[in-house]
N, C-alpha and C positions, 0 to 999 in steps of 0.2 A: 935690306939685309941686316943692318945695324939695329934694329929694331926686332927684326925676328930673335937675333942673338940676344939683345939685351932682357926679352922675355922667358928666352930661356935659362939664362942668369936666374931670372928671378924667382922662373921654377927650380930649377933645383935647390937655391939656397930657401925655400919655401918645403921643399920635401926633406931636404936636411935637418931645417930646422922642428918638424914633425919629428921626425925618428926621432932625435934627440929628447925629447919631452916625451914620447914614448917609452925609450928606452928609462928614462927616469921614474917613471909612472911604474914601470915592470921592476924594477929595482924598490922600489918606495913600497908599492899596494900591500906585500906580503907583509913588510914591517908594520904599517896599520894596521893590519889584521891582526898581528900579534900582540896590539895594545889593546884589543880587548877581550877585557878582565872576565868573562864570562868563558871565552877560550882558554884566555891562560889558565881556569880554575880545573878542567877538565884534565881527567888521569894522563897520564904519559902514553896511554895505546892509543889515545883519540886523534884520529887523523880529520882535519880542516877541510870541508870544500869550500875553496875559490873559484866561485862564479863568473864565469867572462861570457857575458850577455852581448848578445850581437842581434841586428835585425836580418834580413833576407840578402843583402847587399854586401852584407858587414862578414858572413859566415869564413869566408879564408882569414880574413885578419885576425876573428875571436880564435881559429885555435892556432893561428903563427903564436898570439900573445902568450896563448896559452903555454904553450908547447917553451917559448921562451921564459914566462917565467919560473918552469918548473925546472928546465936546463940552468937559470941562475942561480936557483936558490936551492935547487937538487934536493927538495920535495920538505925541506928545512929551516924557520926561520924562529930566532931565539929557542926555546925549547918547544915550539907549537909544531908538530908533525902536519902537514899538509899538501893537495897534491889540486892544481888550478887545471881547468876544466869548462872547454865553450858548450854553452848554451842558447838554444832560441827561449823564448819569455814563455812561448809553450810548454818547453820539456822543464822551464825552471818552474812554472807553479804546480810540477807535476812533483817536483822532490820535496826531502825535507830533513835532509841534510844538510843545507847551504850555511858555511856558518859568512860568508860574505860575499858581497856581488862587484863586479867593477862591469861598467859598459863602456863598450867599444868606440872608437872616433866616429864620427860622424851617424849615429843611430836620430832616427827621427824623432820628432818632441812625443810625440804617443806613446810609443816605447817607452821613451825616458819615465812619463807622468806614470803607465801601468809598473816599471819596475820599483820608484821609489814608493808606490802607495803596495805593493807586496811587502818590502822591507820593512815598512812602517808594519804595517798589519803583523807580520810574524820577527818584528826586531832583528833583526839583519841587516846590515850597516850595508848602504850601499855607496860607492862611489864612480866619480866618472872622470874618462877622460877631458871630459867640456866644463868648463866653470860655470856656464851658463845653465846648468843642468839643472844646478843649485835652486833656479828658481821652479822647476818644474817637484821639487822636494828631495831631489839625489841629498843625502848628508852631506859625501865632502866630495874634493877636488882637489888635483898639486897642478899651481901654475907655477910656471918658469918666470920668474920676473927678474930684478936683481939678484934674490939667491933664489931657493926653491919655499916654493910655501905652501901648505896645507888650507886649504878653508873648511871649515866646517858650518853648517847650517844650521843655526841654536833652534829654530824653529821644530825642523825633523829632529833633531837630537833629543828636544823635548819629548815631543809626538810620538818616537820608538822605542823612548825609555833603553837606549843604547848607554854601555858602561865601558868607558875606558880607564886605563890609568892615564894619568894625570900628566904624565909625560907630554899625551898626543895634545895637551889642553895649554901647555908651558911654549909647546911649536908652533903650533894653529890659530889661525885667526878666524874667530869664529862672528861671523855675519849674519843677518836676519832677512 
């Protein structure tokens, strides 16, 4: 009995600890978005799609994210109009409006590899919930460690010919 309990301890402080890095993730994404310089340069009518790529498994979570980070940030972040939006990998190499991608927890490494060689291919900054994504070519990722930190991947950064300001370059620790 003491052991059933103690595992369920561990699950919940394990699901907690998810939201939480979620919820930061849904607080932080749109603000990257809005450090690049390519968006900012665009007229004041241009409304941002924010991409939340999900696999088969993933589809309720990509539009709860959705749906929540547009309820936080009420379709507004710095002066960049935008309005976030789930997608399967399908319906996204079918647009061409995305001006950035974030993927969902747990999406499988295929997914991951097909999303960041899109963004690469059409410069569209992608990022992910998983730091490990990094290696499959996602650009960046916020891990929760001591404070909150951004990674960026100098490799794709190169490779997409992505432009931010300088800001996200002074926060970021960027890895190879």
């Amino acid at each position: 009995m003491r052991s059933l309990l103690l595992l369920l301890i561990v699950y919940i402080v394990g699901a907690a600890d998810e939201s939480f890095v979620l919820n930061a993730h849904i607080r932080m994404i749109p603000k990257i978005m809005a450090l690049d310089t390519r968006l900012s340069s665009k007229p004041p009518s241009f409304k941002a799609t924010l991409a939340i790529v999900y696999d088969s498994n993933q589809k309720n979570a990509a539009f709860s994210i959705a749906e929540q980070i547009n309820k936080v940030h009420n379709g507004k972040v710095s002066n960049l109009a935008f309005s976030a939006t789930a997608y399967s990998f399908d319906e996204l190499v079918e647009r061409r409006d995305i001006a950035f991608i974030y993927i969902v927890p747990r999406c499988n490494s295929q997914l991951v590899k097909k999303v960041a060689a899109w963004g690469i291919v059409h410069s569209v900054p992608t990022f992910s919930y998983d730091v490990t994504d990094l290696e499959y070519g996602i650009l960046g990722s916020i891990a929760i460690e001591r404070s909150t930190v951004v990674y960026i991947n100098k490799n794709t950064l190169k490779e997409g010919k992505f432009r931010f300001n300088d800001i996200l370059f002074q926060i970021a620790r960027i890895i190879e």
